[in-house]
FILOKOL-161465 format. One record per residue (C-alpha): residue number from 1; z negated, y negated, x negated. Coordinates in Angstrom, 3 decimals. Each point is the difference from the previous one (the first is absolute). Layout:
# residues N
node i = NUM	z = Z	y = Y	x = X
...
This chain:
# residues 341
node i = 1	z = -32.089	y = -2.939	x = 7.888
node i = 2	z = -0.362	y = -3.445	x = 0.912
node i = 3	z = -0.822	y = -1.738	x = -2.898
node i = 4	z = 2.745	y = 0.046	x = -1.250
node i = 5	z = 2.050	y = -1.836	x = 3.210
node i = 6	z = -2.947	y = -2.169	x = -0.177
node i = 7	z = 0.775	y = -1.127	x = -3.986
node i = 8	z = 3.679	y = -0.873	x = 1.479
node i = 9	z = -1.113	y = -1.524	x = 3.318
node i = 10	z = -3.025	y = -2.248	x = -1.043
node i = 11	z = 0.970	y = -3.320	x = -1.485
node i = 12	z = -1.512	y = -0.625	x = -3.664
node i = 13	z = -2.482	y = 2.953	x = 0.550
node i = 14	z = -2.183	y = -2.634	x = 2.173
node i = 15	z = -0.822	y = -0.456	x = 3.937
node i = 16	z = -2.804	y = 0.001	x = 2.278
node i = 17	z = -1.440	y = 3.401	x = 0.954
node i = 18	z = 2.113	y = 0.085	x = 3.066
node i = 19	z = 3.250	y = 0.119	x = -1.921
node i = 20	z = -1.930	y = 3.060	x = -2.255
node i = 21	z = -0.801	y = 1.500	x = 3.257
node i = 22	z = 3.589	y = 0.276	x = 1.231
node i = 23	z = 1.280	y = 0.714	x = -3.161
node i = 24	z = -2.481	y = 2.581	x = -1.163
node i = 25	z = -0.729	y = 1.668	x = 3.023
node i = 26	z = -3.480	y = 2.356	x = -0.185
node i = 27	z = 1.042	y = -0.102	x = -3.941
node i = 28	z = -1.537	y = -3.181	x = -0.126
node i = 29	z = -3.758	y = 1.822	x = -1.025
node i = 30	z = 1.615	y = 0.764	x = -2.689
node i = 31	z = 1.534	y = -2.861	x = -1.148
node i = 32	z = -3.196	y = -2.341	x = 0.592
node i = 33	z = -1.242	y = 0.216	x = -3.534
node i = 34	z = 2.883	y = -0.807	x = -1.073
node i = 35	z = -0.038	y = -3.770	x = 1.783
node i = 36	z = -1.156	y = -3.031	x = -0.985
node i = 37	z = -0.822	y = -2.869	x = 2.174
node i = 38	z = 1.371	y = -3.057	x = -1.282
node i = 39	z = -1.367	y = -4.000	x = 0.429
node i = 40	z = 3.479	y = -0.688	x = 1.880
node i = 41	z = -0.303	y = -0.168	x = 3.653
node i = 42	z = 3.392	y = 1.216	x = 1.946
node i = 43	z = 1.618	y = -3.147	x = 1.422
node i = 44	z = 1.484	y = 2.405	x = 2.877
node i = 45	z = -1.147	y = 3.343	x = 1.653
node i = 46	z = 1.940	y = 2.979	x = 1.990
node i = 47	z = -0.013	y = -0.295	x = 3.519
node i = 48	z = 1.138	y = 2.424	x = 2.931
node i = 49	z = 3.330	y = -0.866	x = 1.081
node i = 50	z = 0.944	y = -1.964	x = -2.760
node i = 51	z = 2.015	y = 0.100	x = -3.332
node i = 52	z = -1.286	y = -3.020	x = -1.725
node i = 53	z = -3.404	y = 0.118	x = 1.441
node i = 54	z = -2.274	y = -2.779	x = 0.629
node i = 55	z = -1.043	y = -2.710	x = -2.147
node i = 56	z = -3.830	y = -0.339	x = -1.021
node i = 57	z = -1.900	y = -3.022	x = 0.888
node i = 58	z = -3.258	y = -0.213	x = -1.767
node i = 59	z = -2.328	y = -2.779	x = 1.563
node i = 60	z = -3.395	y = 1.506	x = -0.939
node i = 61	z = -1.185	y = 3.264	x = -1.628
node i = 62	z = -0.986	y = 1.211	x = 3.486
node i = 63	z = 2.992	y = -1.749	x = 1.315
node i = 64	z = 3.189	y = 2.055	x = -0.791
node i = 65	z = 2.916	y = -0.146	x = 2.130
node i = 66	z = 3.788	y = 1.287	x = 0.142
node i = 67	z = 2.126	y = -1.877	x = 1.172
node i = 68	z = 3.696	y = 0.860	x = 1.638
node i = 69	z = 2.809	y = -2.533	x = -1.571
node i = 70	z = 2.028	y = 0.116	x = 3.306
node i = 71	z = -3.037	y = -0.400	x = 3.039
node i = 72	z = -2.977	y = -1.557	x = -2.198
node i = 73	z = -2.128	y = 2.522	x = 1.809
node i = 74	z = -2.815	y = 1.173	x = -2.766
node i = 75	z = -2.331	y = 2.984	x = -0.088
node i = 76	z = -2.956	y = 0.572	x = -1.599
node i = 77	z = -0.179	y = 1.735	x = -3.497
node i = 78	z = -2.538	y = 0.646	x = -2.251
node i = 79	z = -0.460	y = -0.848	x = -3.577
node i = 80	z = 0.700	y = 3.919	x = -1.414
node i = 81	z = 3.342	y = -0.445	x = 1.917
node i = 82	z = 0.848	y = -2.130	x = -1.921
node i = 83	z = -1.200	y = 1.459	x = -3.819
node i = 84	z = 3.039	y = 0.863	x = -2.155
node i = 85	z = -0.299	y = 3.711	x = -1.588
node i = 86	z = 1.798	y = 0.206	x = -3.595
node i = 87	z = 0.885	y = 3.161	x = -1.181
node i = 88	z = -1.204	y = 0.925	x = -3.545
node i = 89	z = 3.492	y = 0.245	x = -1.430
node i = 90	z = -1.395	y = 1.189	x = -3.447
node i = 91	z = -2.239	y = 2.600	x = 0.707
node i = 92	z = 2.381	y = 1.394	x = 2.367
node i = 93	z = 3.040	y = -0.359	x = -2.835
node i = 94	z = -2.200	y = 1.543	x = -2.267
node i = 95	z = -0.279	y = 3.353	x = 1.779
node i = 96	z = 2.988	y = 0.643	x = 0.857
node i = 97	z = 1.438	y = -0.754	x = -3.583
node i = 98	z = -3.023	y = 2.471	x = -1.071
node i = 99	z = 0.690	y = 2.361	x = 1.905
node i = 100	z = 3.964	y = -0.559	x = -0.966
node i = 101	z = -1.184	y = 0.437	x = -3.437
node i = 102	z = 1.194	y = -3.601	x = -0.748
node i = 103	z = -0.785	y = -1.755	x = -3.079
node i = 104	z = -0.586	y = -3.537	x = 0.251
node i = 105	z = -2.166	y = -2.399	x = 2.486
node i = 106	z = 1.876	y = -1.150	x = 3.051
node i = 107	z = 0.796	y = -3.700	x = 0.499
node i = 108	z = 2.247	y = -2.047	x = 2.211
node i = 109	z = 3.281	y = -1.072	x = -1.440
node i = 110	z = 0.910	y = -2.483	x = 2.905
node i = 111	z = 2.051	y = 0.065	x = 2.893
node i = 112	z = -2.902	y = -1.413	x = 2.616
node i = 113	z = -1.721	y = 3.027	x = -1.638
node i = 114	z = 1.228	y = 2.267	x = 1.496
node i = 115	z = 1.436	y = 1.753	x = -3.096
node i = 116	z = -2.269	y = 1.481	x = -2.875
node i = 117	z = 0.327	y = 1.274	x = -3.141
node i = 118	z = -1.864	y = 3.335	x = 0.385
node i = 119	z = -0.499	y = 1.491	x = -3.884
node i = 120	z = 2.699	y = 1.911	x = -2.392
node i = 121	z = 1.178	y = 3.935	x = 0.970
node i = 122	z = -0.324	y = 1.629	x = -3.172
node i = 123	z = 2.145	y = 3.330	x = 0.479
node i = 124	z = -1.106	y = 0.554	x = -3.759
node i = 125	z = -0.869	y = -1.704	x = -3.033
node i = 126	z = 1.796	y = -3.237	x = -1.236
node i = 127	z = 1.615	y = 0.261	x = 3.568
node i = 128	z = -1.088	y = -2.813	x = 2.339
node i = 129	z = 1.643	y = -1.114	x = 3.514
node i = 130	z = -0.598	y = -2.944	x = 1.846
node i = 131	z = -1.726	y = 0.858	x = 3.502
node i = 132	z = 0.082	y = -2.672	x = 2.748
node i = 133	z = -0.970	y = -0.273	x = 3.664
node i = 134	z = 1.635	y = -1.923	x = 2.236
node i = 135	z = -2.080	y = -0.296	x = 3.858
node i = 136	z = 2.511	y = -1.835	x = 2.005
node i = 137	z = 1.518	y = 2.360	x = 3.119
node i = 138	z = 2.747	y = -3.041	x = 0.537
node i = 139	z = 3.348	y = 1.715	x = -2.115
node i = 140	z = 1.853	y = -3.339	x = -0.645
node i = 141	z = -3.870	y = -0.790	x = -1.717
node i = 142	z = -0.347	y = 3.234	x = -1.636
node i = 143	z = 3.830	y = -0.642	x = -1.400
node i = 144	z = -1.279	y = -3.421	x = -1.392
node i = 145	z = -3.135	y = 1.942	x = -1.457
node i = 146	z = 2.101	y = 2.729	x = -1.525
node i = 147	z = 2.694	y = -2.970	x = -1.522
node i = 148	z = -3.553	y = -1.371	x = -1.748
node i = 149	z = -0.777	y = 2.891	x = -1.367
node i = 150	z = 3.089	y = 1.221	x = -1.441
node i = 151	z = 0.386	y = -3.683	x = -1.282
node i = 152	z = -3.571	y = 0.265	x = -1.847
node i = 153	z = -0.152	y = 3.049	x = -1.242
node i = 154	z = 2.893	y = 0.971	x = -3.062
node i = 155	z = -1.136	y = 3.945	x = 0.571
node i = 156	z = 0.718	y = 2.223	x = 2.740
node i = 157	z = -2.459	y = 0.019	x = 2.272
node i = 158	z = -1.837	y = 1.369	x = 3.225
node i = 159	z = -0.651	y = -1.413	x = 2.929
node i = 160	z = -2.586	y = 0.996	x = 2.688
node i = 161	z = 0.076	y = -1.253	x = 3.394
node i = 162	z = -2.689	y = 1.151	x = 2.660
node i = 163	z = 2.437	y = 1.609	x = 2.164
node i = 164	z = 4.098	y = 0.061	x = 0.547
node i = 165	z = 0.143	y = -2.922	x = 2.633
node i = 166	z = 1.608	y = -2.472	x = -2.102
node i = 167	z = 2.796	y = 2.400	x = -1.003
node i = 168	z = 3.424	y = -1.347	x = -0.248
node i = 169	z = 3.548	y = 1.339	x = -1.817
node i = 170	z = -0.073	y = -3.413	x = -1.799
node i = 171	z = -4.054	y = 0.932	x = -1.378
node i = 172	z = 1.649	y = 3.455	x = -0.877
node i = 173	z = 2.564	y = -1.990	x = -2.011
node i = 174	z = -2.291	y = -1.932	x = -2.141
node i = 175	z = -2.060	y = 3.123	x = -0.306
node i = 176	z = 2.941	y = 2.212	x = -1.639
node i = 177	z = 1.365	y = -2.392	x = -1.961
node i = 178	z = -2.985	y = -0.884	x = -1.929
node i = 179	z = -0.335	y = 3.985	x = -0.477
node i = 180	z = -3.317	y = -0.256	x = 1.195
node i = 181	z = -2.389	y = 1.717	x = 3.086
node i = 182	z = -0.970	y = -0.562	x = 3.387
node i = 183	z = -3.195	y = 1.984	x = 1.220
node i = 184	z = -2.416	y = -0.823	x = 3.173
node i = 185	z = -3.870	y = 0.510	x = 0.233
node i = 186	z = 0.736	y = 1.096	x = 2.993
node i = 187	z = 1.597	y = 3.477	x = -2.320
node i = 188	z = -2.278	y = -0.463	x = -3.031
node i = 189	z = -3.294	y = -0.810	x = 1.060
node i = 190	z = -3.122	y = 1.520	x = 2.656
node i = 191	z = -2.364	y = -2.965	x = 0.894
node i = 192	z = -3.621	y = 1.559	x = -0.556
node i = 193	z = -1.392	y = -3.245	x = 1.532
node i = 194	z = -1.207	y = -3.241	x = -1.805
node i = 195	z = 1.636	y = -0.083	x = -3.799
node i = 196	z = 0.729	y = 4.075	x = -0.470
node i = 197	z = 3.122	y = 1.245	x = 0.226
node i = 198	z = 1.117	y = 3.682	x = -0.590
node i = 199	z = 3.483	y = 0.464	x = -1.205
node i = 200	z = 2.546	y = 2.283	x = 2.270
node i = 201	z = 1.835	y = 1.434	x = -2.539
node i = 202	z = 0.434	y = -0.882	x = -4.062
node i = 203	z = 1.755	y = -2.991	x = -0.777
node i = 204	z = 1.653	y = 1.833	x = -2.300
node i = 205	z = 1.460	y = 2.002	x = 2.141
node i = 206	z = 1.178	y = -2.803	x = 2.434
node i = 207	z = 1.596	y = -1.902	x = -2.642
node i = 208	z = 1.121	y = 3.248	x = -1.469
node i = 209	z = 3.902	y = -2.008	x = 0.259
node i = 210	z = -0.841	y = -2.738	x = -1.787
node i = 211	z = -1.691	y = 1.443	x = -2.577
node i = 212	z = 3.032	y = 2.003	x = -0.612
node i = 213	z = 1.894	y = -2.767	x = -0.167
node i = 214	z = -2.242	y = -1.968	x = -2.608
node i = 215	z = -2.410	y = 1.831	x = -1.760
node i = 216	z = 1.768	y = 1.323	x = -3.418
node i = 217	z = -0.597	y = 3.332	x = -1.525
node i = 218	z = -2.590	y = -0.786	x = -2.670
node i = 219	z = 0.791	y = 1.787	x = -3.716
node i = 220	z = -3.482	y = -0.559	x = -0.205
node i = 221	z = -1.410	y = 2.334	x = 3.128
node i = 222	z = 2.243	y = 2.667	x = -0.661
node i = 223	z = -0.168	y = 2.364	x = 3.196
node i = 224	z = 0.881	y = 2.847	x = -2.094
node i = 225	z = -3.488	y = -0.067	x = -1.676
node i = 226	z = -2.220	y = 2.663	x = 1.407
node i = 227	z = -2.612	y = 2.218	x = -0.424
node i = 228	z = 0.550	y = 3.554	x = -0.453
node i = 229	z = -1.905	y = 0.551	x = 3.033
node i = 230	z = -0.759	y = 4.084	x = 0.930
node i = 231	z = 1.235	y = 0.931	x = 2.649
node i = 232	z = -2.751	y = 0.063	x = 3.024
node i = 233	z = -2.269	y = -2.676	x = -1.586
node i = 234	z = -1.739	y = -2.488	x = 2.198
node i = 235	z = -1.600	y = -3.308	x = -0.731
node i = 236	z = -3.127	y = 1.618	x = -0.367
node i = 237	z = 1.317	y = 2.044	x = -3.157
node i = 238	z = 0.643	y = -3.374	x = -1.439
node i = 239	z = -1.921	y = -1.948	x = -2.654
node i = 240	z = 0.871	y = -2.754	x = -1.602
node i = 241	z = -2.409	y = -1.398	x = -2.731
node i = 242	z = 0.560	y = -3.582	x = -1.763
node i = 243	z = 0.043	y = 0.130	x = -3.901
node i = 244	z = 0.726	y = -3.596	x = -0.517
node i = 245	z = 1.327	y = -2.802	x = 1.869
node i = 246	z = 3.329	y = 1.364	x = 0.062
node i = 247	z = 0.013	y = 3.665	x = -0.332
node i = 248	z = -1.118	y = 2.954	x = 1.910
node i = 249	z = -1.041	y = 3.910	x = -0.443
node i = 250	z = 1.101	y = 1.387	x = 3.248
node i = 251	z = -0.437	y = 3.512	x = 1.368
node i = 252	z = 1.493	y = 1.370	x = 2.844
node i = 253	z = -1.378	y = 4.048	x = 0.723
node i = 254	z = -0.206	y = 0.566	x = -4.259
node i = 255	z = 3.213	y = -1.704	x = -0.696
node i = 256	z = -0.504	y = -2.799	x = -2.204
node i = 257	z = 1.676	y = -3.012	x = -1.308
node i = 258	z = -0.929	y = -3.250	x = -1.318
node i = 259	z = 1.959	y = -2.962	x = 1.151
node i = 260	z = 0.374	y = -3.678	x = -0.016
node i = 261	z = 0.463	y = -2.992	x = 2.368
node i = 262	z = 3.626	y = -0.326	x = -1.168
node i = 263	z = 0.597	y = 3.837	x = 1.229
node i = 264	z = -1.808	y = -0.244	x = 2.948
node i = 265	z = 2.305	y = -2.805	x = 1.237
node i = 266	z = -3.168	y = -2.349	x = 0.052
node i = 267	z = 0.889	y = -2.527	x = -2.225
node i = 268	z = 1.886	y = -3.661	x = -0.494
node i = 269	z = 3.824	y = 0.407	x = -0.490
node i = 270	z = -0.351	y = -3.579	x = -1.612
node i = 271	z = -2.918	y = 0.788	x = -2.196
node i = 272	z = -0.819	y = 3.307	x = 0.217
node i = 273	z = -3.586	y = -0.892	x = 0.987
node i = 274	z = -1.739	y = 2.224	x = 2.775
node i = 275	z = 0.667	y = -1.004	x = 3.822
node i = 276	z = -2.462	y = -1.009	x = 2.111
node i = 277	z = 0.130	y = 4.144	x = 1.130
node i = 278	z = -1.006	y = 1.037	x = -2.928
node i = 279	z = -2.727	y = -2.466	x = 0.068
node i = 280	z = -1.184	y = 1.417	x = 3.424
node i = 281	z = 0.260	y = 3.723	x = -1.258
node i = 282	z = -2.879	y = -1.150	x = -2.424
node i = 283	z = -1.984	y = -1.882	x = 2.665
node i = 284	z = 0.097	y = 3.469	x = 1.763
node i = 285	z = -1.169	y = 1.610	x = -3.344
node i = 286	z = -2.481	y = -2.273	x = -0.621
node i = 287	z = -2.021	y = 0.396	x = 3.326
node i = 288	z = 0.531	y = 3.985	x = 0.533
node i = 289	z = 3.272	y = -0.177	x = 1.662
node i = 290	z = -1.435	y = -2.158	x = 2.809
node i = 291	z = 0.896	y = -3.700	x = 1.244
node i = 292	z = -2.133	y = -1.029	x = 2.388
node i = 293	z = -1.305	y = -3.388	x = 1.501
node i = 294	z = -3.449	y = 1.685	x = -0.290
node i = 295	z = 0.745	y = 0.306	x = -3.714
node i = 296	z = 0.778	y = -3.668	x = 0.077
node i = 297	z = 3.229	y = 0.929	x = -1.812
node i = 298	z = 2.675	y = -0.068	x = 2.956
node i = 299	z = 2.257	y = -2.953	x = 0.466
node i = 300	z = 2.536	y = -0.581	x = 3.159
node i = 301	z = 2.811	y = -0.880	x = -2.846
node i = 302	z = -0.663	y = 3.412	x = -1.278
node i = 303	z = 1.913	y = 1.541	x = 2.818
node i = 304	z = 3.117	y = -0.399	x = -1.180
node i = 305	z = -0.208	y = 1.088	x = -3.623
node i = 306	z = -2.032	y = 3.282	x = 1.442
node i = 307	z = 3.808	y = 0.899	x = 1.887
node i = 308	z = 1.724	y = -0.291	x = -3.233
node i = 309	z = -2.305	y = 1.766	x = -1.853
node i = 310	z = -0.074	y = 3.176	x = 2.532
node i = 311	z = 4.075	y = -0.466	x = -0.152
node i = 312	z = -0.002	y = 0.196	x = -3.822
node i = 313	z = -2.699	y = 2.808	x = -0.100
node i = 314	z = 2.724	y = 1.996	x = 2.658
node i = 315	z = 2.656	y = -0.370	x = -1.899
node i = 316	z = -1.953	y = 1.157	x = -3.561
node i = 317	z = -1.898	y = 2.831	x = 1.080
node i = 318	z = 2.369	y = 1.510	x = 3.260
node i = 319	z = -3.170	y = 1.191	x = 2.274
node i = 320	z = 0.380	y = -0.683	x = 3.302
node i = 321	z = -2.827	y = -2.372	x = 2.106
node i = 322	z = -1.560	y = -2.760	x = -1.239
node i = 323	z = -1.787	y = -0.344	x = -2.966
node i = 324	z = -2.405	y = -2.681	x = 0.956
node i = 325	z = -1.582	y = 0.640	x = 3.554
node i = 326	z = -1.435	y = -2.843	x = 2.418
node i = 327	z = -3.415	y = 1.115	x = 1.178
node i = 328	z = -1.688	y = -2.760	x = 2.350
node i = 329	z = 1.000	y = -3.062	x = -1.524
node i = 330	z = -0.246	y = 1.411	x = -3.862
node i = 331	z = 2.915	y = 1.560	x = -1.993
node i = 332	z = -1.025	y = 3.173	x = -1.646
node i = 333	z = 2.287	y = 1.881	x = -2.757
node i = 334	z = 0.535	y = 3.127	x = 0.529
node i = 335	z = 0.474	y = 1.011	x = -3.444
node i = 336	z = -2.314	y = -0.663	x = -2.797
node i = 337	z = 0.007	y = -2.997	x = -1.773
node i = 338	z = -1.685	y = -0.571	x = -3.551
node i = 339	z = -1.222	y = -3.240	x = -1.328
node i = 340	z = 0.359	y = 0.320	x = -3.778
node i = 341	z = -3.017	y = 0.152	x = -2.110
């Protein structure tokens, strides 16, 4: 995929469409929407043959010339040759951290921007990870990118990096000692076109290390609580019905408890208020087990707390599948869920 490359190769997300162009390839259609022309001219263009390329001369509007440093010999150029495109950095950030499940908005924490601040992992609740992007393909750069982060940041953290180019034993080094994670887009990430992004594979699963490494056993979310589940049940067989705001009458194929945040693993460890998960199970019970943009009740930042809320379901009730099915672009429960009266 050549976006990526083209994050690493194109200086400050900006060029003239020519630099796109051999950068982006065919992709380019798809990356359109996503630039901005800026009222900057380009003081130089690419030129056949050259490294530097030639220097623009503007004399007139219709009168556009490039000129070569070495022979003074000029061409004629036109005045879209010389338009600057800017990438727009936020709506792309903010796609990928959605579909990342990210919490947080992106924003640029220096370094010629070329390093970002991309949102908070959450692995669970009360659990929160610095995420950071660093573009530069240069490894003596990305070095000096990773030395900034692990300088500004007192938590382990993990950082992102379009591909592997920059790699280096001394980038591995600063990595490991900060006990933190290296992951590509390149591995995480599908490019749907303009701001969507698809993830590969959970992050959960690629930071599975790391989270074993930091994420404490919580007294609170006791993995031995579970449902006495019969054996053979489905999600279909399950209902759960909201008596309150924190307490449930479930019923899974006529077995039937009634249980609490606390016991379902969906609340604070600090304050023993419900999690944002529990907070989305009643969103689902409250519009007949269906999010949907239709609805006007779906949110991008949603995406994340819908993966720990399918994980903590898992883990309860021990069916196999998911519990909450995508269908189109709305998530649909597959068990029944009960507003409360």
């Amino acid at each position: 995929m050549r976006l990526w490359q083209s994050l690493e190769r194109v200086q400050g997300w900006a060029g003239v469409r020519s630099v796109w162009r051999e950068h982006m390839g065919d992709e380019l259609q798809f990356l359109q929407p996503l630039l901005r022309p800026m009222e900057e001219l380009a003081m130089s263009v690419p030129w056949p043959g050259t490294i530097e390329g030639r220097k623009v001369v503007v004399h007139d509007e219709d009168d556009i010339v490039a000129v070569d440093p070495e022979t003074s010999e000029s061409a004629p150029i036109r005045h879209e040759d010389i338009v600057l495109w800017e990438l727009d950095a936020e709506t792309l950030l903010l796609g990928m951290s959605s579909a990342l499940g990210l919490v947080g908005t992106p924003s640029s924490v220096g370094m010629s921007n070329r390093l970002w601040w991309r949102g908070d992992y959450m692995p669970v609740e009360g659990e929160r990870f610095p995420v950071y992007l660093a573009t530069t393909r240069d490894a003596q750069s990305l070095l000096r990118s990773a030395g900034h982060i692990s300088a500004l940041s007192q938590r382990p953290f993990v950082l992102v990096t379009p591909t592997r180019a920059g790699t280096s034993e001394e980038l591995n080094r600063v990595v490991e000692g900060r006990a933190s994670a290296w992951i590509t887009l390149a591995e995480t990430l599908t490019w749907q076109g303009e701001g969507v992004f698809v993830a590969k594979r959970p992050l959960q699963e690629l930071l599975a290390p790391f989270i074993g490494m930091h994420v404490k056993t919580d007294s609170h979310r006791d993995e031995r609580a579970r449902f006495p589940t019969p054996a053979g049940a489905t999600w279909g067989d399950v209902t759960i019905r909201f008596l309150d705001g924190h307490t449930v009458h479930m019923n899974v194929a006529g077995t039937v408890e009634e249980c609490d945040c606390m016991r379902l693993g969906m609340a604070s460890r600090r304050n023993r208020q419900p999690t944002k998960q529990w907070h989305l199970l009643t969103r689902f019970a409250a519009s007949e087990g269906v999010i949907s943009w239709k609805k006007g009740n779906a949110d991008r930042g949603l995406q994340k707390q819908k993966e720990l809320l399918v994980q903590r379901l898992q883990t309860f009730f021990r069916i196999e599948g998911e519990p909450i099915a995508l269908v189109g672009k709305d998530w649909h429960c597959r068990f029944r869920a009960i507003a409360g009266e």
